[in-house]
C-alpha positions in Angstrom: 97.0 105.6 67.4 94.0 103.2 68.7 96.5 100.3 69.8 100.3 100.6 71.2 102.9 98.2 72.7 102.7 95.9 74.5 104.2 97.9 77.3 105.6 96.0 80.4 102.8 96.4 83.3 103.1 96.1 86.9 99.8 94.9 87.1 98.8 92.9 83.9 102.5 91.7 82.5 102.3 92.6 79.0 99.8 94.6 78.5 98.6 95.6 74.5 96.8 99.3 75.1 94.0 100.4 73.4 92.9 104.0 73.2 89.9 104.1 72.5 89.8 107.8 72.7 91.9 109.2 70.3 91.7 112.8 71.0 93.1 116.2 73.6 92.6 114.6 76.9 89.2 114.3 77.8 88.3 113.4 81.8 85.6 114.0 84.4 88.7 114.6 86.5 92.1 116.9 86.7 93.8 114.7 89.1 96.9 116.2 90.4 99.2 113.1 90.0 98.1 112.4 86.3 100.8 111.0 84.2 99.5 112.7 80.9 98.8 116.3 82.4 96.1 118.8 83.0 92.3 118.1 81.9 91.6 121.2 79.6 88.2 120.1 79.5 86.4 118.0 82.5 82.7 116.4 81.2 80.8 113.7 82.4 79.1 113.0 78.8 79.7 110.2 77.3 79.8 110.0 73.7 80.9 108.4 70.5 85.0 108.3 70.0 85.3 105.1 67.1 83.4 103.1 65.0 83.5 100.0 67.4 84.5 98.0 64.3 87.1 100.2 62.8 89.3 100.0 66.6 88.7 96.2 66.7 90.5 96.6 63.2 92.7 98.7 64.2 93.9 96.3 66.8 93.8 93.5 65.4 96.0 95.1 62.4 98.4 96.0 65.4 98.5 92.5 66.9 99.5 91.2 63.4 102.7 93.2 63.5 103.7 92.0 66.7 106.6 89.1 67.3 105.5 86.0 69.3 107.9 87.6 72.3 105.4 89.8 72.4 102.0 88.3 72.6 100.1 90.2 74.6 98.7 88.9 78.2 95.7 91.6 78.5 94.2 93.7 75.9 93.9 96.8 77.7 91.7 100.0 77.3 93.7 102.9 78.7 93.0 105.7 76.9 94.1 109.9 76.9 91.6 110.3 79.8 88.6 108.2 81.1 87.5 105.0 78.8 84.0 104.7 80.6 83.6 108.3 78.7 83.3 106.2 75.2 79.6 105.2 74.7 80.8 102.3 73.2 83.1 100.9 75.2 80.8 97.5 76.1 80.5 96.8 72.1 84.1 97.2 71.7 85.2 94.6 74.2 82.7 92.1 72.5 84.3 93.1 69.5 87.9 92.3 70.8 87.4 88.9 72.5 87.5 87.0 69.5 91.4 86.9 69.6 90.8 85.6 72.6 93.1 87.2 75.2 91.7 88.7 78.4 90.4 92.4 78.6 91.1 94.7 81.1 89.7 98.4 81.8 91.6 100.7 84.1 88.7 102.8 85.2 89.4 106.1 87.7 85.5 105.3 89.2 84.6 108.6 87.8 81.1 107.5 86.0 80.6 104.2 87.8 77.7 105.8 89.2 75.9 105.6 85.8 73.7 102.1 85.3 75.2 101.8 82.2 78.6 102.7 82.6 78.2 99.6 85.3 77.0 97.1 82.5 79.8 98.0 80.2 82.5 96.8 82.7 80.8 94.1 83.2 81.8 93.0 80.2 85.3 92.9 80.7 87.7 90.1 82.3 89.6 92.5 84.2 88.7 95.5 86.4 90.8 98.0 88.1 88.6 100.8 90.0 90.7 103.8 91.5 89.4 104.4 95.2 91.9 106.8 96.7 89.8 108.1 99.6 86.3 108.1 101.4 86.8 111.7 102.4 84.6 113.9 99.8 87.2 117.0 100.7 90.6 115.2 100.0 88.9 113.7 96.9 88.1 117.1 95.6 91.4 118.0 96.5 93.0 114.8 94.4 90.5 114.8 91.6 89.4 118.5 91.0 86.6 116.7 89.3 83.7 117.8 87.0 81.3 120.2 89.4 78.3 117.8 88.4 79.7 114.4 90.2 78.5 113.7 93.6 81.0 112.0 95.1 78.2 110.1 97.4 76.9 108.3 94.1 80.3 106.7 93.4 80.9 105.3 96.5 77.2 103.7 95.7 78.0 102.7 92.2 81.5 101.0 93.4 79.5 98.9 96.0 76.8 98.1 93.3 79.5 97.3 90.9 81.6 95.1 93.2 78.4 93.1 94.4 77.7 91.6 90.5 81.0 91.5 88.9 82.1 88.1 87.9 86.1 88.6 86.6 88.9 90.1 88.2 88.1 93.1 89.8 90.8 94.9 91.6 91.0 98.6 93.7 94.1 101.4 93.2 94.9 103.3 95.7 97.7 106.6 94.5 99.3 107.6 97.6 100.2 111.6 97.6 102.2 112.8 100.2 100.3 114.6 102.4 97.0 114.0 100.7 95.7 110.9 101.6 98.5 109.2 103.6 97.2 110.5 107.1 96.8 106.9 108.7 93.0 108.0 110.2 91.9 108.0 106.3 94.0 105.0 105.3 91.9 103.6 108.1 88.6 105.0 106.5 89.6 104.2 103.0 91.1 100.2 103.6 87.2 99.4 105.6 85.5 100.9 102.3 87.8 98.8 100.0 87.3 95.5 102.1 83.5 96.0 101.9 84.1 95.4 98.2 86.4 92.6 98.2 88.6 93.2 95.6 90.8 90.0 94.8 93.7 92.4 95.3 94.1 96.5 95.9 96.6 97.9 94.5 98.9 100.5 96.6 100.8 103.1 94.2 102.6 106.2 94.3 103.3 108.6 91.4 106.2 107.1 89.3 106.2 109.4 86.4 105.8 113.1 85.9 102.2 114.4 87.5 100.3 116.8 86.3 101.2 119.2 89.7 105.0 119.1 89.4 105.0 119.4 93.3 103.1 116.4 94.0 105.6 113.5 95.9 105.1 110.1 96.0 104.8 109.2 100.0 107.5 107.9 101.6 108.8 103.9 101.1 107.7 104.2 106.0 104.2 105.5 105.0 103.9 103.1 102.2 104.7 99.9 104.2 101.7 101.2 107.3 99.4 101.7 104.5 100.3 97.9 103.8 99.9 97.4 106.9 96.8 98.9 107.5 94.7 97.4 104.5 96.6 94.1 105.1 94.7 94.2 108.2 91.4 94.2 106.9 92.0 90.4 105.6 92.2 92.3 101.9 95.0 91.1 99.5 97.1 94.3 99.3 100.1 94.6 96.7 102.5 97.7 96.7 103.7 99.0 92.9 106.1 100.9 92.8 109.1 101.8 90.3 110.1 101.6 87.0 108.5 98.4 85.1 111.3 98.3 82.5 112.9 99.1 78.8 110.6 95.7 76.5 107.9 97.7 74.7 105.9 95.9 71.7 107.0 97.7 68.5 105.8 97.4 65.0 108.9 98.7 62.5 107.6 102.1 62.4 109.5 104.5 65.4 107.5 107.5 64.9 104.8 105.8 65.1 105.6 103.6 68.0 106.8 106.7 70.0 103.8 108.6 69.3 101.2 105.8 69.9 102.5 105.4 73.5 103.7 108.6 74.8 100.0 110.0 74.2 98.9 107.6 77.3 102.3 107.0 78.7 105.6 108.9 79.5 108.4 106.6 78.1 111.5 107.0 80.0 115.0 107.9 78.4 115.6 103.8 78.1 112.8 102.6 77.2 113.4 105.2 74.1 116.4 103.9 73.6 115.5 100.4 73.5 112.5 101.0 71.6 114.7 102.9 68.6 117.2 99.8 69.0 114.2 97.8 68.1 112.5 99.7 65.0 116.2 100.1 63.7 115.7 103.7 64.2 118.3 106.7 65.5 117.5 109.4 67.6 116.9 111.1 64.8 113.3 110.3 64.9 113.4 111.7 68.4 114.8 114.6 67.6 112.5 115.2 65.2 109.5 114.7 66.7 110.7 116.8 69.4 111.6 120.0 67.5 108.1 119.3 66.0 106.5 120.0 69.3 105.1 116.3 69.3 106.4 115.4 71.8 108.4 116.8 75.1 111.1 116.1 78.0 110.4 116.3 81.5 112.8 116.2 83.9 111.1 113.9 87.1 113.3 112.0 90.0 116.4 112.6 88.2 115.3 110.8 84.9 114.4 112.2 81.2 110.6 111.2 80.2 109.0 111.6 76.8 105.7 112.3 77.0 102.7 113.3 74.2 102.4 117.3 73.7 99.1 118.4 73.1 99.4 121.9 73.8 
């Protein structure tokens, strides 16, 4: 379960995930928009996950499987929580740039306040740092993070990061309704962001089932003046929003496949579909793994989503 897809990104085009922690969720936050649930267990320690050389297997072992249609454009560490949580995460993007297609880390900022945590992304091509808000009490409110993080040193460690690294580094903002879309913050939030001159931020709004069922993506009028305001600062802005389609990598194995990707990311009901269509599976396998408790169906903006079930 280390690599899965290619899945279609809004951000990185195909995008080959790696999960390079293969276990329960494990986060220094609880955000309330989280695609793959609750944190049952927020830490800020970082640790061993892999042997470094037995996921660079892994993925390469994955990449073999995969058709030419679906070469991938990043290799891409999003994991079942944070990926800066790995201790090893700067040896295994050395490990994987011998194939020799870009690596990108999709980071919630979390530890970038650690030194080394810093020097690990440095090592990748590709950067995405979450930076939702500069108000301490609406990012509590967001992130319910681990008591031990001061939010202070990760506003620090974003500016220190931004001011060495050489690749693509880019900023995500999740718009909440009635978080973090008051227009004063937005304000607040777009200065911080210019300050570290992303080459573009990211706007998004929860597209899949969060982890607080009442949590709303803002509205498409607050969306466009956050545009408007961040666009002002003279910083690249791009909204991303919406489904990013059905083409998912696949290897011949459906149980597999289905497992592999729902434990970082809901499928929806046609991407399932396409994805059995594929492996020359039925829905069967689904059904199986559902009356397995594997997996589970949640019902989110009038759509069916599949998504890992851990507990």
């Amino acid at each position: 379960m280390i690599a899965f897809g290619p899945i279609s990104s809004r951000r990185l085009g195909k995008s080959l995930g790696v999960n390079n922690i293969v276990t329960d969720k494990i986060c220094p936050y609880s955000c309330v928009y989280c695609q793959i649930g609750n944190t049952p267990n927020k830490t800020t320690t970082r640790k061993q996950f892999n042997d470094p050389e037995k996921l660079a297997e892994e993925v390469e072992k994955h990449l073999k499987k995969l058709d030419k249609s679906h070469t991938p454009d990043y290799l891409t560490f999003v994991p079942n929580g944070e990926p800066t949580l790995d201790i090893n995460l700067g040896k295994e993007i050395r490990l994987l740039k011998k194939h020799g297609i870009p690596i990108a880390v999709i980071s919630n900022s979390s530890l970038i306040f650690d030194e080394h945590v810093r020097q690990d992304l440095m090592e990748a091509d590709w950067v995405s740092l979450k930076v939702d808000t500069v108000n301490e009490k609406i990012w509590k409110d967001i992130n319910h993070p681990d008591e031990k993080i001061v939010f202070k040193k990760i506003l620090e460690g974003l500016t220190k990061f931004a001011s060495l690294y050489e690749g693509k580094l880019h900023t995500e903002t999740m718009l909440a309704e009635g978080y973090n879309d008051a227009p004063q913050e937005l304000e607040k939030t777009a200065s911080f962001v210019s300050g570290l001159k992303p080459d573009i931020a990211f706007l998004s709004v929860p597209a899949r089932p969060p982890a607080i069922k009442e949590v709303k993506a803002v509205p498409e009028e607050k969306l466009t003046e956050a545009w408007e305001i961040f666009n002002s600062k003279g910083i690249k802005t791009e909204v991303i929003t919406g489904f990013e389609g059905t083409d998912t990598g696949f290897t011949g194995n459906a149980r597999e496949d289905i497992l592999n990707i729902t434990a970082v990311h809901p499928l929806r009901e046609d991407s399932i579909a396409e994805l059995l269509k594929k492996d020359k599976a039925d829905r069967s396998v689904l059904q199986s793994l559902l009356e397995k408790g594997l997996i589970k169906e949640i019902e989110y903006n009038g759509k069916t989503y599949y998504v890992r079930s851990y507990y």
